[in-house]
N, C-alpha and C positions, 0 to 999 in steps of 0.2 A: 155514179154519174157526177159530175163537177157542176158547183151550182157557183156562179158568176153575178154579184151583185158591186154596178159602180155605184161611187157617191162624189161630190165635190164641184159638181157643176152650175152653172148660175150664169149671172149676168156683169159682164167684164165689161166696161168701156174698151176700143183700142189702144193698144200699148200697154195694158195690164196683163196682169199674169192666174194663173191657174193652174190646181194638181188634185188630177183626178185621181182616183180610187180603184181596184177592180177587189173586193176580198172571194176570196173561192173556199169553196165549204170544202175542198177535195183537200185529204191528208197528204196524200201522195201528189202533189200539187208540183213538187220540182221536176214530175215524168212530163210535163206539158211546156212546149211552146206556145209563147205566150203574145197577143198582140192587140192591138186596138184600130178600129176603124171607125169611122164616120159618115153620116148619110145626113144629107140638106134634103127639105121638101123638093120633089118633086127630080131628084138626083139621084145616079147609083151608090152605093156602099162603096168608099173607098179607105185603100188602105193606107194607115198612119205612121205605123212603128209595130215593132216587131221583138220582142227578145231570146234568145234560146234558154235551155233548158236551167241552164246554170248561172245566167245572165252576163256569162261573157262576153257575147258577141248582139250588136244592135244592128236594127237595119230603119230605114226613115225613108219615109217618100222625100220627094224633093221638095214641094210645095213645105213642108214642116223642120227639115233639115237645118238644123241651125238655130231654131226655135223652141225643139220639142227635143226632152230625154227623157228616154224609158227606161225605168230598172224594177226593179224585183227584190221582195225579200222571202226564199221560199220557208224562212223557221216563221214567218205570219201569213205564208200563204198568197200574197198580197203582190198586187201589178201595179205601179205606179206611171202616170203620162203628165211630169211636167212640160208645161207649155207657156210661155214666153211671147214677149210683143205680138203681141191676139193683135189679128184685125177682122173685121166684119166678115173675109172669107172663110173663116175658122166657125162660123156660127152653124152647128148643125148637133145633131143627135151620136153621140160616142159611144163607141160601143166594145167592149172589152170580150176578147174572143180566146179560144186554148185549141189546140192541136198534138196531138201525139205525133206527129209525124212532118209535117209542114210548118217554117220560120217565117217565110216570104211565099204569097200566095193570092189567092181570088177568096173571096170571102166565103163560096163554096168551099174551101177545102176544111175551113173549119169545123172541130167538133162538136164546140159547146159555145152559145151567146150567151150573155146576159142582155141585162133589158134595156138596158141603157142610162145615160144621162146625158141631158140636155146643158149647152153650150151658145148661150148668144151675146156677141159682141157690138159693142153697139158704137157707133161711129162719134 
């Protein structure tokens, strides 16, 4: 089983920048699609970005598009989600996610979560 742990999150003023973390204890680590999503109080889990297995190909919500690049380094195991001109909409809980089979999806389709890290932007 793939154990999913982010780090890197904190407290950005808007217009500052940040790069979160996901490290995965799974060897076999470049079988997974790879993604991250985010949940505000008292909001659904939505999705961020997205990598495939090889990190060739990215996919981005719109809301983050332009702002946010995700890549991958699979000899460290490792999901990375730089994220760019933060503003206060971007404050919520991140959440680093893997998939065997699904790139682009509902947060159901996910395999494995980690537990998150926290993100608040402050105006």
């Amino acid at each position: 089983q793939a154990q999913l742990v982010e780090s890197g999150g904190g407290l950005v003023q808007a217009g500052g920048s940040l790069r979160l973390s996901c490290a995965a204890s799974e060897r076999t680590f470049s079988i997974y699609n790879m993604a991250w999503f985010r949940q505000a109080p008292g909001k659904e889990r939505e999705f961020v970005a997205s990598i495939t297995r090889s990190g060739g190909t990215a996919y981005y919500a719109d809301s983050v598009k332009g702002r946010c690049t995700i890549s991958r380094d699979n000899a460290k195991s490792t999901v990375y989600l730089e994220m760019n001109r933060l503003n206060p909409e971007d404050t919520a809980a991140y959440y680093c996610a893997a998939s065997r089979t699904v790139v682009f999806g509902k947060a159901s389709d996910m395999d494995y979560w980690g537990k998150g890290t926290l993100v608040t932007v402050s105006s």
